[in-house]
N, C-alpha and C positions, 0 to 999 in steps of 0.2 A: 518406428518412431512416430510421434505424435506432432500434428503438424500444429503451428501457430496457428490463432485467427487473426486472420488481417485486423489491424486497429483503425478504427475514425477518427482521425484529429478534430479534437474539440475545441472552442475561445479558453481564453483564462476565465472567462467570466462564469463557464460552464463548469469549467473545474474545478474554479471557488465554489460553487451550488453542490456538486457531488459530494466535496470533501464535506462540505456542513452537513448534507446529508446523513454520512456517512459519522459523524460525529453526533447530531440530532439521535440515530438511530440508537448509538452506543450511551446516547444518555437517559434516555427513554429504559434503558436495560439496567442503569446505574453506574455503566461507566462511564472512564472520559479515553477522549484520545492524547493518546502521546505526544510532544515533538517530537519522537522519534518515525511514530508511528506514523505520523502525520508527513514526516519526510520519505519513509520509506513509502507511501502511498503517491506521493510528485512522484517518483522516482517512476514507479510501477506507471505510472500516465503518462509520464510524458516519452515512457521506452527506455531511461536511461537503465533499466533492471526490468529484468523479468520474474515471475515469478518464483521459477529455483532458484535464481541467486538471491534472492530477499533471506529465501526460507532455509539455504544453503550457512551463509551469512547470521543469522538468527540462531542458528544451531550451534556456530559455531561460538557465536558469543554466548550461550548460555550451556553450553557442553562443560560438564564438571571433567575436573580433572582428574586421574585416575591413579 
């Protein structure tokens, strides 16, 4: 099984600059970011979700029905 990497807690102040970032970058490409996307990105920072349950989650809301 694959181990976490330990995380650095960052300021809000830091975290507001990533997310701009990270928003900056997606518009430079022609997108934008989500609220959603933008929530699930808090979530992924501050620990309250991890990556599989983001993508876990994601799937499951967008999984057609069969």
């Amino acid at each position: 099984m694959k181990q976490q990497a330990q995380r650095k807690t960052v300021s809000a102040e830091q975290h507001k600059r990533m997310i701009q970032s990270v928003a900056g970058t997606m518009a430079i490409e022609g997108l934008t970011l989500s609220e959603a996307s933008r929530r699930n990105l808090d979530r992924y920072a501050s620990g309250q979700a991890n990556s599989q349950q983001i993508i876990a989650e994601l799937k499951a809301k967008y999984q057609r029905a069969e």
